[in-house]
C-alpha positions in Angstrom: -73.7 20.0 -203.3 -72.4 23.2 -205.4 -68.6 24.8 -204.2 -70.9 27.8 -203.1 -72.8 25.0 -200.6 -69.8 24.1 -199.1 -68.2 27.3 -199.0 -70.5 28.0 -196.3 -70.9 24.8 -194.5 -69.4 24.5 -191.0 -67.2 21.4 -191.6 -66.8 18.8 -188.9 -63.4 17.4 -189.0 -64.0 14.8 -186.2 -66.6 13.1 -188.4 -63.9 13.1 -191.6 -61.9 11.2 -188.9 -64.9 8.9 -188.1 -65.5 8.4 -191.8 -61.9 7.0 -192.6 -62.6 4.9 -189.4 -65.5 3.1 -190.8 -64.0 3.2 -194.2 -61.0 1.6 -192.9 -59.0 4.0 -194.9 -55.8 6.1 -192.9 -54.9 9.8 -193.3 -52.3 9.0 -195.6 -54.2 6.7 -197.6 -57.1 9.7 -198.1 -54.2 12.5 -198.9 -52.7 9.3 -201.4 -56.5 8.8 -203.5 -57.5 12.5 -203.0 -54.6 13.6 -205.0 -53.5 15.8 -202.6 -49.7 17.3 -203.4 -48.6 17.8 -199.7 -48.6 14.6 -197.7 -50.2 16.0 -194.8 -53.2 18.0 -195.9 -56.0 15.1 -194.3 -54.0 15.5 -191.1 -53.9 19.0 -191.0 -57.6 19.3 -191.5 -58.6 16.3 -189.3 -55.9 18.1 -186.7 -58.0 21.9 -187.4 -54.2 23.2 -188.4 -55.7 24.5 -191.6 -59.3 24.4 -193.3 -60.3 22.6 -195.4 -61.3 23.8 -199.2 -64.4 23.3 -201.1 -62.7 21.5 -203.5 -60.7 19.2 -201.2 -64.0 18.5 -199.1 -65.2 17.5 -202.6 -62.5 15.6 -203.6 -62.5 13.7 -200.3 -66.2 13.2 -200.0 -65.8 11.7 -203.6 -63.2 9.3 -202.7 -64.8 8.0 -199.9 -68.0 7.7 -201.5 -70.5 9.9 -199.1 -72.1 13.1 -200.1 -70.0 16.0 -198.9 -73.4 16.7 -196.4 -71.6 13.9 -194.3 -69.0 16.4 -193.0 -71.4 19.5 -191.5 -71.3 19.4 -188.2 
């Protein structure tokens, strides 16, 4: 998937969140291998305090090893 894709995606936090479950990854753990510079940016997407980027649902999609398709709701 292209940035323009997932630009217009609806993302599905609650799946991330069912993701890391399976992965047996936590929040932090994501934010920690994503890169992320604020500590809290999984939680605040997971919590729908913020969206979520293109680039981050890349990054994270990457990191956990499914195609970024996993998060549409």
């Amino acid at each position: 998937m292209t940035v323009e894709e997932i630009t217009s995606i609806e993302f599905a936090p609650e799946k991330l969140e069912e993701v890391l479950g399976e992965k047996g990854l936590t929040q932090a753990k994501l934010n920690e291998l994503s890169g992320f510079a604020n500590h809290n940016t999984v939680n605040k997407i997971i919590n729908k305090n913020r969206q979520a980027t293109a680039t981050e649902l890349l990054k994270i999609a990457k990191v956990l090893g499914v195609p970024p398709e996993t998060f549409v709701k």
